[in-house]
N, C-alpha and C positions, 0 to 999 in steps of 0.2 A: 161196551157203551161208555164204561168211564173214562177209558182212553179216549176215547170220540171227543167227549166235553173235555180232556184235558189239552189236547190237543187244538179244540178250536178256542178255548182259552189263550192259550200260548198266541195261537194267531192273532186274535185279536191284541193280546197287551202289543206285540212286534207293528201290530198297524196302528196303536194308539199314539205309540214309542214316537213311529215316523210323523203321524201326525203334529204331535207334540216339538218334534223337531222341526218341523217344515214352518209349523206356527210362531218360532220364535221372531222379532225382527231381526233384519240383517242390516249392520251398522254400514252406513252410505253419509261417504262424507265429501264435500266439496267447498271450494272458497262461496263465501255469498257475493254471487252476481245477481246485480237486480233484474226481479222480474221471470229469473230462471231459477235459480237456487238460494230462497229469503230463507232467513231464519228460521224461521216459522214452519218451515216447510210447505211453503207455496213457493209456487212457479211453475216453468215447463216444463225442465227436466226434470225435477220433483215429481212431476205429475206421471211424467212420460215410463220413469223409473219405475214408479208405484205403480202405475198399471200394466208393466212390461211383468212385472216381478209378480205380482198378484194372479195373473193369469195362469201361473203354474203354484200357485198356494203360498207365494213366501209374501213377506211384510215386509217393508224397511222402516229403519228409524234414522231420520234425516240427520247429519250433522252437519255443520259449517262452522271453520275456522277461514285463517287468512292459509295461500297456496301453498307455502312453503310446509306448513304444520300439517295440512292437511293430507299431502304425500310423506310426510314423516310418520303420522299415522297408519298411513295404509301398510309403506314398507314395514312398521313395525308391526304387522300384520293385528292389527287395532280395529282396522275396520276392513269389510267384506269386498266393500263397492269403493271405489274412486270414482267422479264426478268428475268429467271435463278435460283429460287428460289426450295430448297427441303423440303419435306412433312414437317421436323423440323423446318424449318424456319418461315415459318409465322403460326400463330393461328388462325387469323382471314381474313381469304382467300380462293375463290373458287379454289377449283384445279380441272381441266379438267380430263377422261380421256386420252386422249392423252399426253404422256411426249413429251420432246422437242429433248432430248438429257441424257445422264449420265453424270454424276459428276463424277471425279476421286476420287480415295479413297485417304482419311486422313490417315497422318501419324506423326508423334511423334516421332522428329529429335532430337537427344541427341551425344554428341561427345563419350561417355562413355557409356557402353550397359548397359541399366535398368531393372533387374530382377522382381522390382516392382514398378508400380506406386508410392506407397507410398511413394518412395524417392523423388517424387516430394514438397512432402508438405514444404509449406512456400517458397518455391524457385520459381524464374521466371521465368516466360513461358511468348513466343512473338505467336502472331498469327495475321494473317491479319484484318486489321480495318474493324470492322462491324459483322464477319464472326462468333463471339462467338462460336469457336469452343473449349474453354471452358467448354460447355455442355459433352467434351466427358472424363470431370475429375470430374465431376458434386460431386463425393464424396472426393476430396481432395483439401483442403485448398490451393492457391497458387497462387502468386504474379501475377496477367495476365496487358501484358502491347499489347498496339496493334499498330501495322504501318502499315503505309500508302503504303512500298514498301518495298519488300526483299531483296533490294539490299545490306543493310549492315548486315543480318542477319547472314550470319555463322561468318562475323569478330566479334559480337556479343557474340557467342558461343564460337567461339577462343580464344578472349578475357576474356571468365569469368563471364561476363556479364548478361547472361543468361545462364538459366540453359538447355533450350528446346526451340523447337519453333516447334510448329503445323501447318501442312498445306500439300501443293500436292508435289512429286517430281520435277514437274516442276520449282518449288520455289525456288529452290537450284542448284547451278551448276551439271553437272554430275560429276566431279573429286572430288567433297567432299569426304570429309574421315568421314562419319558418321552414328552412328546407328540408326535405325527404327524400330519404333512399330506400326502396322496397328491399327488404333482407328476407321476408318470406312471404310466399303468398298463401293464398287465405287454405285453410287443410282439414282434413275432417278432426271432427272429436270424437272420443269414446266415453262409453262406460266402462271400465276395466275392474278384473278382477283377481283374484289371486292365484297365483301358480300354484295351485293345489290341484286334488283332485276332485274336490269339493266345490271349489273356482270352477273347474269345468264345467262343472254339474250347473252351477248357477249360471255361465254365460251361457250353457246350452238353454235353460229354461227364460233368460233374456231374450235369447235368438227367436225364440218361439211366439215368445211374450210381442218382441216388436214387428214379428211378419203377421202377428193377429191384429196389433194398432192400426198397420198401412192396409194390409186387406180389407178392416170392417172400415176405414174411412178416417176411426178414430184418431188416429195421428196429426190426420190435417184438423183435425176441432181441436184439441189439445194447443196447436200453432195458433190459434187464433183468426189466422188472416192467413191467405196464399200467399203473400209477400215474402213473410217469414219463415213460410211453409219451403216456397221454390229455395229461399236463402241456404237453407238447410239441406239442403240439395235432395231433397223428397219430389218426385213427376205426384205432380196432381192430380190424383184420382178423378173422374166425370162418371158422374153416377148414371147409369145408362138405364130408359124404363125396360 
């Protein structure tokens, strides 16, 4: 009989153990994009996160830095979750199948229409800090300098300065007077996590987390609107009576 109670002692502190571990948060870090990943820890993927992760008992605790820091984190294995990342970007990272969301497509912003990349060579090109979107000149020589914000980027251009600058439409006013070349088209995101075995463990209970968002509906409420819903390239559920 003393064995009995010892025994289911033991059990218990090993299930209090996991529980205790399961209840820690899990450090999820991403640049803050507004409306999806605030400081604060509101937004969509914030949310989509927190409820994907929740559904298998874990927490997170939201971080946001700017991209570059935020992937130096993760690599430095600092934090659990990476926010936002494509198949390109990390090498050493588990990706779920479930995407998060799409990326907008890359574009190749020049005041002067370019018939060939080639005239890029040796000239500078601006693109967003961390975002080495470099990779999509991968065979031409040329000055890449990177910022922190695009706000002086077409006076940049205007000025002389720069020869290009890579990145999304949204980067750029609408009334620009400037040409474009598509360097990528639009691609999924992920949530990515560590190449552990513990990384498994938590894409797997993601995976689970987001086929219970899309099946109870929740996902498309989370989106807000079908707009942004289909963007994300989620089929919109029809609730049948």
């Amino acid at each position: 009989m003393v064995f009995g109670r010892s025994y289911l002692a033991a059990l218990m502190l090993v299930f209090c153990c996991a529980l205790s571990a399961q209840s820690k948060p899990l450090t999820a870090v991403a640049e803050a994009w507004q409306g999806y990943t605030e400081p604060d820890g509101q937004g969509i993927y914030w949310q989509i996160v927190r409820e994907a992760m929740l559904h298998s008992g874990y927490q997170i605790q939201p971080e946001v830095a700017n991209w570059k820091r935020a992937r130096h984190q993760f690599e430095q294995k600092n934090a659990e979750l990476l926010i936002g990342a494509t198949q390109v970007d990390m090498a050493q990272a588990i990706f779920p199948r479930w995407h998060l969301d799409f990326d907008d497509a890359i574009y190749l912003f020049t005041l002067e229409p370019m018939t060939d990349l080639q005239q890029l060579q040796h000239q500078t090109v601006v693109f967003l800090l961390g975002y080495q979107f470099e990779r999509y000149l991968s065979d031409i020589v040329i000055r890449s300098y990177e910022v922190s914000t695009t706000d002086q980027v077409l006076d940049l251009l205007q000025l002389g300065r720069i020869q290009a600058f890579i990145g999304y439409h949204f980067n750029l006013p609408e009334t620009a007077r400037v040409h474009q070349q598509q360097l990528r088209e639009r691609t999924p995101l992920y949530v990515v996590f560590q190449p552990t075995e513990r990384g498994q463990k938590l894409a797997a209970a993601y995976e689970q987390g987001m086929a219970y968002l899309y099946q109870s509906g929740r996902l498309q409420e989370i989106f807000a609107n079908d707009s942004l819903y289909r963007m994300a390239g989620f089929p919109v559920k029809v609730n049948t009576p």
